[in-house]
N, C-alpha and C positions, 0 to 999 in steps of 0.2 A: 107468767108473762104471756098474757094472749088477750089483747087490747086493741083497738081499731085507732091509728092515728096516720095522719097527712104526714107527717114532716119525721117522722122517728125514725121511718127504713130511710129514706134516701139521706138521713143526717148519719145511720149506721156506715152505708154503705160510700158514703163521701170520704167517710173516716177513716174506712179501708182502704181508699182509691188514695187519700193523702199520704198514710203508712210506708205505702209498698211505691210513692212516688218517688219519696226521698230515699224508699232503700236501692232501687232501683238507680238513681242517677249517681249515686254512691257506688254501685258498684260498676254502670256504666265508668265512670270514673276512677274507679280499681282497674279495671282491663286495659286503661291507657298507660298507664305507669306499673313500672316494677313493686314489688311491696316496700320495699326502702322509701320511694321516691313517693309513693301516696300515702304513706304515715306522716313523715318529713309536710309533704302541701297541707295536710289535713291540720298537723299540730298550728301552724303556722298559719291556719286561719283564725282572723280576728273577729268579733263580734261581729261590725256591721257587716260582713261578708257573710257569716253566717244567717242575720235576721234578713238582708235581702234574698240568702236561699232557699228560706220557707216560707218568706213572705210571697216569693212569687209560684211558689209549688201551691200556698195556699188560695192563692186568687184562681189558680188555675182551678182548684177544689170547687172556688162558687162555680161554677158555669157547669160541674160536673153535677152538683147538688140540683142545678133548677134543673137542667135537664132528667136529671133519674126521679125528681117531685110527680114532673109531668108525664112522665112514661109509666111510671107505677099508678099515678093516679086512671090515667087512661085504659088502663090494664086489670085496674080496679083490683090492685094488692096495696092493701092497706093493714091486713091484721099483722099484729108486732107479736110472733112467737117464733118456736126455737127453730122448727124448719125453714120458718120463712127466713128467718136471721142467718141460716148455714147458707143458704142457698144464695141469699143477696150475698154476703160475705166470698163465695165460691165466685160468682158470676163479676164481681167486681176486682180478684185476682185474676182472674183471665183477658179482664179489660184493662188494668192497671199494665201488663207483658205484655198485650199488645200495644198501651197507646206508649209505651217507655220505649219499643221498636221506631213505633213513627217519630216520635220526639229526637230519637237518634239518625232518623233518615232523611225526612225534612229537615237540609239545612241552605240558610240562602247565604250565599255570598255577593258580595256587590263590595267596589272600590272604590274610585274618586267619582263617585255619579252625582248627578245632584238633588237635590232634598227630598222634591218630588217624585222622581223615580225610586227612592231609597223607600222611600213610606209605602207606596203602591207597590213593591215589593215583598215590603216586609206585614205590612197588611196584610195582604194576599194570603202569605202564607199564613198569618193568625185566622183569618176567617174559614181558611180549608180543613186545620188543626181540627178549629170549633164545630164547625160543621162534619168531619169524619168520626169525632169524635162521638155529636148527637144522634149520628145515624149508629155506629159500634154500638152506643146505651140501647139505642129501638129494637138494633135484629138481634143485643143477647137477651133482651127483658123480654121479645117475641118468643126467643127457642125456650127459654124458662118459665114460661107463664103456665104452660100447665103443671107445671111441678110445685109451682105456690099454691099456698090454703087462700082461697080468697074469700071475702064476706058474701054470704045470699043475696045481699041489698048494694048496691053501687052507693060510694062514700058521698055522703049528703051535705053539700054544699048551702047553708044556711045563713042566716040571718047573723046568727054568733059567731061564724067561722069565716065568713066569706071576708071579713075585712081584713084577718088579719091575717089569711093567706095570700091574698093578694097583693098586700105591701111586703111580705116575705118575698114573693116572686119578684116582685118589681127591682126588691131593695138586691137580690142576689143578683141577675143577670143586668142590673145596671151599675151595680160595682165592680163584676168583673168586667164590662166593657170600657166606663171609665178610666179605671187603674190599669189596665192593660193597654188603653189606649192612649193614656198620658206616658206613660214607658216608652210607646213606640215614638212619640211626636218629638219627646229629649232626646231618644236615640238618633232619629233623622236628624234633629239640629244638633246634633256632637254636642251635647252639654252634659257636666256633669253637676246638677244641682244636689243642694245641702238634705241633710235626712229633715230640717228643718219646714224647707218647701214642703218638702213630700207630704210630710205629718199637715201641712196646712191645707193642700190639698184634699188629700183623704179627709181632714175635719171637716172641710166645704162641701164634700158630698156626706156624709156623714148629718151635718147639722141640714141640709138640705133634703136628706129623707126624714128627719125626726119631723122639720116644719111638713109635711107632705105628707106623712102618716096623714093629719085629718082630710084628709081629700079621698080616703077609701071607705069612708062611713057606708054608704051606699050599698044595700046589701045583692045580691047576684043569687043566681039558686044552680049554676054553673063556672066553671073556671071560663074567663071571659080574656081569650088568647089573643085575637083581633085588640083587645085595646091594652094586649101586656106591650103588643110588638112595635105596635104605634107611638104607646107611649115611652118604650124605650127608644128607639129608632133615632124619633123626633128628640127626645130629650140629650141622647148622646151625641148627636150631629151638630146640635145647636153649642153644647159645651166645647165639643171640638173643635169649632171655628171659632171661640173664645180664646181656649187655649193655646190656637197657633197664633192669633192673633197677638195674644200676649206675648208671647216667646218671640217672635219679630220685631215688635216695637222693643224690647228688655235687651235683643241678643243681635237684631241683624241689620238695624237701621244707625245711621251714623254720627244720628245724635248720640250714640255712646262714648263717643271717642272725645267730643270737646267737651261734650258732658260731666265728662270726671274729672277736669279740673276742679271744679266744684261739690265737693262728697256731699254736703247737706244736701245740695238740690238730688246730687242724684241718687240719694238715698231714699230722700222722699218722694221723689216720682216710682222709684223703684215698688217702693211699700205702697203709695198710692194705687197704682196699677195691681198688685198685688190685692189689694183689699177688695176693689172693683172685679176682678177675678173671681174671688171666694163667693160675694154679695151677686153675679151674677148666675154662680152655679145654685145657688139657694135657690134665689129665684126662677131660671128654666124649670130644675125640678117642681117644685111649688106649682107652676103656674100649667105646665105639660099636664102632670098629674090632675090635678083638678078640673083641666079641659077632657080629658080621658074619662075619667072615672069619678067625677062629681056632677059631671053637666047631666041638668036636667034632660027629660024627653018632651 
């Protein structure tokens, strides 16, 4: 094993980082309870309780993934062999114990506030998570860089590769800002919506980078970060204000209330709205993307 690839160390060391995430909040979770009392919760948890515990350990993963892509790219460690693999594998348990402290230490409380204070709170605390978090990847990938085998030539961003790195970038750090940012927007309006939404959801961005794959044709002879940041920025701010949108006409205006007298109608505005939702994420994506990274010069 000793092969030069973009995406294979920070997929190793993602892998690590997921591992020791769940074993970590597992055992965070052992120390609050006696052993009786956390076998007892443990057994007693049911599926979906389980799939939202990885599901959200795993989104936390993308954003650990695109950030360790770019730091290793930058750092120019790309060959995949066995020291390199100890050393990421070493350097991402160290990061995994520290960021399992922070996860334990940043916690926000908030009470009867209301919706908009709640968000800008709970925000707040995601983007400092994320961002402590990119800086932890920089200065351990900085103290570790000489200890990596690196290649003689800096990793060549080409014609073949350039496209479908950069819809890798895109597709990772703008699912974890979506999905972590539709979490926070149901948490502030106190809903608890079906695994059905969710799943619809996640397909709308999902089917919205497959239509947007073609918009990366366009080859680059560098990682072109200015139009990752832009076009995520833009593209998650514009869904956001979709998504609250939607959840105030569906949850907070009061046409809900004479509305249900009548299930058809409000069934159908429900899924109306709903479909328009999905058909809008498609399109942001789509259309962001291809202003970014398909406009001509």
């Amino acid at each position: 094993m000793n092969k030069v690839s973009f995406f294979t160390l920070p997929i190793i060391g993602s892998l690590v980082y997921f591992l020791l995430s769940c074993f970590f909040s597992m055992y965070f979770a052992f120390l609050q309870y006696n052993y009786e009392a956390f076998w007892d919760a443990f057994r007693s948890l049911d599926f979906d309780t389980s799939i939202y515990f990885y599901q959200n350990k795993f989104v936390d993963t993308l954003w650990v993934f695109g950030v360790l892509s770019l730091v290793l790219h930058y750092a120019n460690v790309h060959i995949v062999n066995k020291i390199n693999v100890i050393l990421l594998s070493f350097m991402m348990m160290i990061f995994s114990i520290i960021a399992a402290f922070i996860q334990q230490t940043i916690i926000v409380y908030y009470y009867e506030l209301p919706i908009f204070p709640i968000m800008i709170i709970v925000i707040s605390s995601v983007i400092f998570c994320a961002l402590l978090y990119s800086l932890l990847i920089y200065y351990l990938t900085n103290f570790f860089e000489k200890y990596f085998i690196k290649s003689k030539q800096s990793f060549a961003i080409t014609e073949t590769n350039s496209s479908t790195i950069h819809f890798i970038l895109f597709s990772t750090f703008i699912g974890f800002i979506l999905i972590k940012g539709y979490e926070l927007i149901t948490n502030a309006f106190d809903l608890m919506l079906s695994d059905f939404q969710e799943s619809l959801y996640i397909g709308a961005i999902l089917l919205g980078l497959f239509l947007s794959k073609s918009c990366f044709k366009q080859p680059f002879n560098k990682i072109q970060l200015e139009k990752l940041i832009k076009s995520i920025s833009v593209s998650a701010m514009m869904i956001f204000i979709c998504d609250i949108l939607y959840f105030t006409f569906m949850y907070k205006m009061p046409i809900r209330y004479y509305i249900n007298a009548d299930v058809l109608i409000h069934a159908g505005c429900r899924l109306l709205l709903l479909v328009l939702l999905i058909m809008l994420i498609c399109l942001i994506i789509k259309k962001v993307t291809k202003h970014y990274f398909l406009k001509q010069k």
